[in-house]
Structures are given as C-alpha cells and as structure tokens.
C-alpha positions as CSV (number, residue, x, y, z in Angstrom):
1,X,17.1,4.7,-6.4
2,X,15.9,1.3,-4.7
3,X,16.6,-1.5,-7.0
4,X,13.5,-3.6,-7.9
5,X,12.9,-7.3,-9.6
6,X,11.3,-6.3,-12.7
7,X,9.4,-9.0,-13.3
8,X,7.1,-7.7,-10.8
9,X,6.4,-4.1,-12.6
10,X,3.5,-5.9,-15.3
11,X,1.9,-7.0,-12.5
12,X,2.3,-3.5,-10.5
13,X,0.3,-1.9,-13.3
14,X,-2.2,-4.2,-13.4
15,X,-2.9,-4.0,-9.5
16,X,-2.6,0.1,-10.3
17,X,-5.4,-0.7,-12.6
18,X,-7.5,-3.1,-10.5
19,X,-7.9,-1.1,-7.2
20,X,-10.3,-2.2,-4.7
21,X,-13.1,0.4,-3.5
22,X,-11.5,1.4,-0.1
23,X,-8.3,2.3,-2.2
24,X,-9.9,4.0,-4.9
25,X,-11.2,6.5,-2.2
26,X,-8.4,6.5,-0.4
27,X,-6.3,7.6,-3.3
28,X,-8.9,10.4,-4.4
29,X,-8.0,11.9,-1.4
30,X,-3.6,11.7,-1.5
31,X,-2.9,11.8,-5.1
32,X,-1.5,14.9,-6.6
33,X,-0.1,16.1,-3.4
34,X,-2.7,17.0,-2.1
35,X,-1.7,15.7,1.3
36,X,0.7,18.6,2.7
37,X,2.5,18.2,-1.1
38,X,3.9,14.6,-0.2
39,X,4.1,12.6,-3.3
40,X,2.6,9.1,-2.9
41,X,3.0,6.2,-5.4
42,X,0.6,3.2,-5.9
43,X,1.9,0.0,-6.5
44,X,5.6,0.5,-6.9
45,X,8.2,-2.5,-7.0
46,X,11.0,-2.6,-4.5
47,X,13.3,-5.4,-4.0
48,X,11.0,-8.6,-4.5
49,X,7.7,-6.8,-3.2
50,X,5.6,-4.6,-4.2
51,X,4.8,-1.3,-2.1
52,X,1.1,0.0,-2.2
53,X,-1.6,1.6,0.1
54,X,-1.7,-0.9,2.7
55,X,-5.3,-1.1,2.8
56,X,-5.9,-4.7,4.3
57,X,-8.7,-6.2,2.9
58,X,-9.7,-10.0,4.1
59,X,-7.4,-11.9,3.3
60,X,-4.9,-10.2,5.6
61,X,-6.4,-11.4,8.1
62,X,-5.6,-15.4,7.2
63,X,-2.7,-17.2,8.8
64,X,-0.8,-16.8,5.2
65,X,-1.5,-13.5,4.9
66,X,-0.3,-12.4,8.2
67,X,3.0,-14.1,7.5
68,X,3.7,-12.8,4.2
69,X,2.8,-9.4,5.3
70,X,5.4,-9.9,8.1
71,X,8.1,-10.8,5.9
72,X,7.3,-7.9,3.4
73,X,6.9,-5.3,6.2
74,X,10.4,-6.3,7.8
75,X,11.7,-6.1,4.7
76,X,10.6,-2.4,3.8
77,X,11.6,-1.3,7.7
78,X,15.1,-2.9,6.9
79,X,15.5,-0.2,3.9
80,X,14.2,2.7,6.1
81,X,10.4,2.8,5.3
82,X,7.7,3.0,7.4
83,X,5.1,0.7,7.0
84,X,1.5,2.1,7.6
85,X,-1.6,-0.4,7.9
86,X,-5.4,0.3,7.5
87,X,-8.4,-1.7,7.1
88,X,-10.7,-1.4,4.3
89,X,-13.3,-0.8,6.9
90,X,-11.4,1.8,8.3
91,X,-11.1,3.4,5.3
92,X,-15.0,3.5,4.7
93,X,-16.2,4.6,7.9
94,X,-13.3,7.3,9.6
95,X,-11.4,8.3,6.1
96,X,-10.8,11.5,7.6
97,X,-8.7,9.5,10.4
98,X,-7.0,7.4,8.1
99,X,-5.7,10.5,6.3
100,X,-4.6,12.2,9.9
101,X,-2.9,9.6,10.7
C-alpha cells in the first residue's frame, strides 16, 4: 500500500464530493468497472498529493498551475504511475475518445 499524508484525506472527500461537470460525466462512464473491469478511484491521497481524474480545467493552464502539476506528475511517474491528462473540453465534445484513450 502507498503511504499517504493524511491530513490530505478530509479534503479528498470533499473534492469527491464537489466534482466539476466534465468529471462528473467522465466518472458515469468508468466507475464500477465498467471500463474493461479496471477499478478507478477518485481523489485518493498518495504521498503529499492527491491523485484524481486529471481533467484540466482553467486553471491548469496558468504559469502556477503548470508548475505544480509538473511537480505532482514527476512525482506519481517516480512511484510507477502513469499520469493521463484531459481537458474539460475534451471531455465534453469527444468523451468517447477520452475513454479510448
């Protein structure tokens, strides 16, 4: 099991709670392994970040948010995940190809 700070999992459930639209439609289509049976999580801790869809809304895009998603996404290839990143956009118009991929 990948150790987690766990002063982030209150806040993991309340982003859980608080999805955004593109996520929300997203996740109808993944949850329950409905995706070839893979079981996918939203929101879960591990180390000091929290892992989620990667849906990138706008403030991605912003010289901050480009840097702390660089740091996070090193971080999760150094333990061995792969990091996958959509736009909300992408999600609303070519769902389908969000899913394929």
């Amino acid at each position: 099991m990948l150790s987690y700070n766990k002063t982030l999992k209150e806040y993991s459930r309340r982003l859980r709670k608080e999805m955004t639209d593109a996520e929300r439609s997203l996740w109808s289509k993944i949850r329950g392994k409905q995706l070839k049976g893979y079981q996918f999580y939203r929101q879960k801790p591990i180390g000091n970040f929290i892992v989620d869809l990667e849906l990138d809304g706008g403030q991605h895009y912003t010289e901050e948010g480009i840097t702390k998603d660089r740091r996070r996404d090193n971080f999760m290839r150094s333990i061995g995940l792969r990091v996958l990143r959509f736009s909300d956009r992408e999600v609303f118009e070519n769902i389908e190809g969000v899913i394929e991929r």
